[in-house]
C-alpha positions as CSV (number, residue, x, y, z in Angstrom):
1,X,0.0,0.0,0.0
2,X,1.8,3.5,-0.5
3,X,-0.7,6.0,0.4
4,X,-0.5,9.6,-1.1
5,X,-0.9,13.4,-0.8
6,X,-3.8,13.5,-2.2
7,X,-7.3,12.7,-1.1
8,X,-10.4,11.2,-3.2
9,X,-13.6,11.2,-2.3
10,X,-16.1,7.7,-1.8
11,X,-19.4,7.0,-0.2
12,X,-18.8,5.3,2.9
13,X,-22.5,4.0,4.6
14,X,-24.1,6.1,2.3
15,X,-21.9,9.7,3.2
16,X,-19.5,11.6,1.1
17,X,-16.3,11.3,2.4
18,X,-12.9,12.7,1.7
19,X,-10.2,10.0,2.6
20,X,-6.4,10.0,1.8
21,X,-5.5,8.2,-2.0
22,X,-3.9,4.7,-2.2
23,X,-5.9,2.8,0.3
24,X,-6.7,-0.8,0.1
25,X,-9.7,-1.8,1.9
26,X,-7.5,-3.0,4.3
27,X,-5.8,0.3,5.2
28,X,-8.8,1.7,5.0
29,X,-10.6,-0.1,7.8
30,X,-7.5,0.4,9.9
31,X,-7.5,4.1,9.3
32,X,-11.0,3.9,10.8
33,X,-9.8,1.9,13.7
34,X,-12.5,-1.0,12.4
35,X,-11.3,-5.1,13.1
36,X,-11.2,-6.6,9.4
37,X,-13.1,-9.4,11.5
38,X,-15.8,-7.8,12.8
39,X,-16.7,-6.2,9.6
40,X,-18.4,-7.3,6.3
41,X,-17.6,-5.3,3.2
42,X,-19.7,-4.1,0.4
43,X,-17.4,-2.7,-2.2
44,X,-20.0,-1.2,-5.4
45,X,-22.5,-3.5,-4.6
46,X,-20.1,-6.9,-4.6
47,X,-19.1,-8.2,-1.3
48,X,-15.6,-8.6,-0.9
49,X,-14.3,-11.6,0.8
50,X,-11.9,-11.0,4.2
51,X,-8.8,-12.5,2.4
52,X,-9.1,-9.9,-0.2
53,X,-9.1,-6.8,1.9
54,X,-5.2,-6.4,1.6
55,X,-5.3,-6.7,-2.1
56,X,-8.7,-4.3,-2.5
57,X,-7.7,-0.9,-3.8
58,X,-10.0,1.8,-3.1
59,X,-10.7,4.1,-5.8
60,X,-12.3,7.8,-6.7
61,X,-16.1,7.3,-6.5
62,X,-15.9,4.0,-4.8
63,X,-19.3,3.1,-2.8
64,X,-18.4,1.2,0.6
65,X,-20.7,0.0,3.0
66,X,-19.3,-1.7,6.1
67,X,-21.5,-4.1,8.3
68,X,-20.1,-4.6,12.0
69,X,-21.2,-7.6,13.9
70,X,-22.1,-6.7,17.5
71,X,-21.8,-9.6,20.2
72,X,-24.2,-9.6,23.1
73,X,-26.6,-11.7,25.3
């Protein structure tokens, strides 16, 4: 991953958001502090499987939707 100067802008849970360019969707669930394991990932509609998160890049215009699982009794 070699994240850059510049930002892009995505749709994250339905929001516009500004984020830093050269993300995976790895990186980018560790810049938002978010356990690849307790998240499912909707990348443009397709959800990506957890071994592919590394090897995701994010781009310009993507649409990401993040599930988290929440444990409890």
């Amino acid at each position: 991953m070699r994240l850059t100067e510049e930002t892009m802008r995505i749709r994250l849970n339905g929001k516009e958001r500004e984020v830093q360019g050269g993300h995976t969707v790895r990186s980018l669930l560790d810049a938002l502090e978010l356990q690849p394991g307790m998240v499912v990932v909707e990348l443009n509609r397709d959800i990506l499987e957890r071994d592919r998160y590394a090897d995701v890049p994010v781009h310009e215009g993507d649409s990401i939707e993040l599930v988290h699982f929440v444990g409890g009794g």
